[in-house]
C-alpha positions in Angstrom: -14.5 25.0 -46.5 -11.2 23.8 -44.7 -10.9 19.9 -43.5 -10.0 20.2 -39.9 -8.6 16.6 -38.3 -7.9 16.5 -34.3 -5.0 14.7 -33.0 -4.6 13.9 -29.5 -8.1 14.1 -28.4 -8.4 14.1 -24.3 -9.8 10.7 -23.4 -9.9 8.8 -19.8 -10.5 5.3 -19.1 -12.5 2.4 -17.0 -11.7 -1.5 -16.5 -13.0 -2.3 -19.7 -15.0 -5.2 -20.5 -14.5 -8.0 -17.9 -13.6 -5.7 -14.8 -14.1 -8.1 -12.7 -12.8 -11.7 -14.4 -11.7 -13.0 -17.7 -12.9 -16.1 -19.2 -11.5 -17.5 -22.2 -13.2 -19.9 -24.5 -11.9 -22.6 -26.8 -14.3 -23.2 -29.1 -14.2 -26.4 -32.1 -14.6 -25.0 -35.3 -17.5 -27.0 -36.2 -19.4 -26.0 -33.3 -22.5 -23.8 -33.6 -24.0 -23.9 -30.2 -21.8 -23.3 -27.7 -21.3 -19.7 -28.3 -24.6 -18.7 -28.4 -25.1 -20.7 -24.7 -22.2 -19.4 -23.3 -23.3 -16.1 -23.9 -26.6 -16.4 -22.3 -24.9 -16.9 -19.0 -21.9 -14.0 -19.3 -24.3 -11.8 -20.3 -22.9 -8.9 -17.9 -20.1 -6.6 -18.8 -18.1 -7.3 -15.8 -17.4 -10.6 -16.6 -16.1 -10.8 -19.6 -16.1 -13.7 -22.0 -13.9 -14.1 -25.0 -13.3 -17.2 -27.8 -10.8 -18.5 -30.4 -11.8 -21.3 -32.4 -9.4 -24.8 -32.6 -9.6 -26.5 -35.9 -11.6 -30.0 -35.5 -12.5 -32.7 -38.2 -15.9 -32.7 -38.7 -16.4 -36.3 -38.1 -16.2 -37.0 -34.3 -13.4 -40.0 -33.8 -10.9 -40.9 -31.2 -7.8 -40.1 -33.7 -9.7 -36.7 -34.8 -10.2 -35.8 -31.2 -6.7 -36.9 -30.1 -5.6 -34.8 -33.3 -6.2 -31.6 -31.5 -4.3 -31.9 -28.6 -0.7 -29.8 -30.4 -3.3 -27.1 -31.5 -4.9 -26.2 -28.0 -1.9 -23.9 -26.4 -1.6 -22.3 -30.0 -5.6 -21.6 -29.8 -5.5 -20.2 -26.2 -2.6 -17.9 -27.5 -5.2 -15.7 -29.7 -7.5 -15.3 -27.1 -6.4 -11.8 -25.4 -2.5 -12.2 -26.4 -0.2 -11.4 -23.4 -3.5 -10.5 -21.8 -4.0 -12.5 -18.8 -7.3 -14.5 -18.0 -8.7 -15.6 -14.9 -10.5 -18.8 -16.5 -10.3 -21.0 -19.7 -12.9 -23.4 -21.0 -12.0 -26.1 -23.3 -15.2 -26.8 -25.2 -14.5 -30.6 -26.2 -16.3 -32.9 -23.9 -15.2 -36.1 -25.6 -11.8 -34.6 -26.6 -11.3 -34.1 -23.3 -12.4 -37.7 -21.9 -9.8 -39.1 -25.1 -6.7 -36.8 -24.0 -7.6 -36.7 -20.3 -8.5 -33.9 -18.6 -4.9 -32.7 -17.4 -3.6 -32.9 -20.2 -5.8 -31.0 -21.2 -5.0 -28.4 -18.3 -1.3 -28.6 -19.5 -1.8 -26.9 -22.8 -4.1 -24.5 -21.5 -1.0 -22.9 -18.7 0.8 -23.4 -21.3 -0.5 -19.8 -22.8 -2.4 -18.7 -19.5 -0.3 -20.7 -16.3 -2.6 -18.6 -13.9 -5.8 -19.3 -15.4 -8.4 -21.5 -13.7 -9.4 -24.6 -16.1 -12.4 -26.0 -17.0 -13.3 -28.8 -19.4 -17.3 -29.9 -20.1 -15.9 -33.4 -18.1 -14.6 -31.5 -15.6 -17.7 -29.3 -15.0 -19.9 -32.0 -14.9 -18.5 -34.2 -12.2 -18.7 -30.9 -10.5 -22.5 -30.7 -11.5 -22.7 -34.7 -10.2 -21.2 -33.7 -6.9 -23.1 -30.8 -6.0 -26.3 -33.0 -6.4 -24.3 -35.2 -4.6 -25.7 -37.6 -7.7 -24.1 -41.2 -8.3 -26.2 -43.0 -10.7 -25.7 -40.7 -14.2 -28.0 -41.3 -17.0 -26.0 -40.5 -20.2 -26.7 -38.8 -23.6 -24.7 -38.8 -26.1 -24.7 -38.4 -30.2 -21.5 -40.1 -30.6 -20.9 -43.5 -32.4 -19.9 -46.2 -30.5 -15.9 -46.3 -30.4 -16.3 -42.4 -28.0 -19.1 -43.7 -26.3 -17.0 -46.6 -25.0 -14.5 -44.0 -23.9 -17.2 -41.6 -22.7 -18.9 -44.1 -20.3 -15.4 -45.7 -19.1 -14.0 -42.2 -18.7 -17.2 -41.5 -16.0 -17.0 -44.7 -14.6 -13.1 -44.4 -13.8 -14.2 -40.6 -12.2 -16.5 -42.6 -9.4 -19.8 -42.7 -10.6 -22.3 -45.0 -12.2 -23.2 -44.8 -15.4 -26.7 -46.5 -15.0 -28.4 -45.5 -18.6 -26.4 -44.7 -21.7 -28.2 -43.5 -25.0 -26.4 -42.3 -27.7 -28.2 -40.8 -31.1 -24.9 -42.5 -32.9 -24.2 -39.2 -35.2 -20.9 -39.0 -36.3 -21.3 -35.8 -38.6 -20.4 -32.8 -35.7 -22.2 -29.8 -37.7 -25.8 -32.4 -37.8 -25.2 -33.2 -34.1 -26.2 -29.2 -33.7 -29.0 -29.2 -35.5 -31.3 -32.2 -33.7 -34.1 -30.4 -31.8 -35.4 -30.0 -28.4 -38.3 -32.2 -28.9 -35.3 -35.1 -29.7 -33.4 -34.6 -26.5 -36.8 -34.4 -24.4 -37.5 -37.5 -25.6 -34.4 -38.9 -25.2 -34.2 -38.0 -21.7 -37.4 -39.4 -21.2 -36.8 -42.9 -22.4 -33.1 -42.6 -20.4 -35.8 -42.3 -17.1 -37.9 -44.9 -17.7 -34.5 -47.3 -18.3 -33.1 -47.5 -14.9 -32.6 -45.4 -11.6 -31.2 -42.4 -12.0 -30.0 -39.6 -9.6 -28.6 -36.4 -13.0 -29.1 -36.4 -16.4 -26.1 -35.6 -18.6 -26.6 -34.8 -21.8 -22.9 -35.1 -23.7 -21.2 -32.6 -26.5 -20.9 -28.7 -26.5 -22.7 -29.1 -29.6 -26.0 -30.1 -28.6 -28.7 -27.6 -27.4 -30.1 -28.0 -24.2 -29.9 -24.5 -22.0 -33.3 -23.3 -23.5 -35.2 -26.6 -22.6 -33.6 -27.1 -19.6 -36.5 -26.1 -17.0 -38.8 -27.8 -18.7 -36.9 -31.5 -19.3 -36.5 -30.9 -15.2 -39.8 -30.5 -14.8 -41.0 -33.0 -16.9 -38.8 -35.9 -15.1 -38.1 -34.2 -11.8 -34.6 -34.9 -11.8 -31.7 -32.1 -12.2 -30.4 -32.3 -15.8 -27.3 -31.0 -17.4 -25.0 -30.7 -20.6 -21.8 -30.2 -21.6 -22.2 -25.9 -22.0 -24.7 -26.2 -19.3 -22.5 -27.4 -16.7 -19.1 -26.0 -18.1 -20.6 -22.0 -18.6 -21.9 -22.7 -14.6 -18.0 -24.3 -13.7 -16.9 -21.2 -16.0 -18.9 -18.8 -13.9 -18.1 -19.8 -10.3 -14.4 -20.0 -11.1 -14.5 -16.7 -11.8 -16.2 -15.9 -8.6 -19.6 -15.2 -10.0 -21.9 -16.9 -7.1 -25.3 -15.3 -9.0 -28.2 -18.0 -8.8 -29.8 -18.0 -11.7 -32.6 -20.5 -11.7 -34.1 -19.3 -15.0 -31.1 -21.7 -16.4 -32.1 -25.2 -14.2 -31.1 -26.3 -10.7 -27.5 -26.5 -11.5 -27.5 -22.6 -11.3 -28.7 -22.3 -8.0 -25.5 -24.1 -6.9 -22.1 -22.9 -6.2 -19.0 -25.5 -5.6 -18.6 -28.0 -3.4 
């Protein structure tokens, strides 16, 4: 029997995987959740999202967040090289509250100067504002030292931090693993603490998007996190006005 092999085999083609936008994704390498969340929003085809991970100590610190600052441009680089994106999402809420947002934007056109940026800080004083919410009751598993810079970095952005709770976990991949039940009664206790327009629950590493509804339900108010509110920033930048209630309040919004 004679091996035959084809060459040159007639093909045609389509726009691919994300027809209609590009979003880019920078993901810490100790981060386990934010994929998986992400991907429950750009579920569709047309839309297409795509990651590169940044290397991150595991212990959350202003000098180990700061550290990553030279290593963002180098990270956007790998995602789709000399491809261009529409968006890119820098999945570090408290990195991006230590550098500052723009800087933050700097690295990113760095790589991708067209691209739309996002930054977990950045999408949730978009979340605040379309609730047209003041009063923020904040979660956080950070020690002290980021918390400081997490409430003073809201504060400076013009709202009211009027409940701060922290689970004070340093250790990034245990941060992950705390349960729903943990942040439901967090938020809870955050409630009953002072008046409060939004709940924001801090770090792209803590799970929230599957008990979203029902934390809104159980406290009426409209409730957030950092993937939460940077996958819906994510999404509208890219010109995806779906509402998708199934995934809170926040995803029945578009932009102010």
């Amino acid at each position: 029997m004679t091996n035959q092999t084809l060459e040159h085999l007639e093909f045609t083609t389509d726009a691919g995987i994300g027809s209609l936008a590009r979003v880019g994704l920078v993901v810490l390498a100790t981060d386990l959740t934010i994929e998986y969340e992400f991907r429950q929003i750009f579920s569709e085809p047309d839309i297409g999202l795509f990651a590169a991970r940044i290397f991150n100590d595991a212990v959350v610190s202003p000098e180990t967040l700061s550290a990553m600052g030279p290593r963002i441009t180098q990270t956007v680089n790998l995602i789709l090289p000399d491809e261009p994106l529409d968006v890119v999402a820098y999945g570090c809420t408290s990195a991006s509250m230590v550098m500052g947002e723009e800087k933050v934007f700097e690295s990113i056109r760095e790589s991708q100067p067209d691209a739309k940026c996002t930054t977990p800080a950045t999408a949730a004083f978009e979340a605040f504002r379309a609730f047209e919410a003041k009063r923020i009751a904040v979660l956080t598993p950070y020690r002290d030292d980021v918390n400081q810079i997490v409430k003073s970095y809201i504060e400076q952005a013009g709202f009211e931090v009027t409940v701060f709770g922290s689970f004070n976990e340093e250790h990034d991949p245990t941060v992950a693993k705390i349960d729903a039940k943990s942040i439901a009664n967090a938020v809870d206790k955050l409630k009953q603490a002072g008046e409060v327009d939004m709940v924001f629950v801090s770090c792209t590493n803590v799970r929230l998007m599957d008990a979203v509804c029902d934390i809104e339900k159980r406290t009426g108010l409209p409730v957030t996190s950092s993937n939460h509110a940077m996958a819906w920033h994510a999404m509208r930048l890219a010109g995806d006005i779906r509402k998708l209630p199934q995934w809170g309040r926040l995803y029945e919004k578009e932009l102010n």
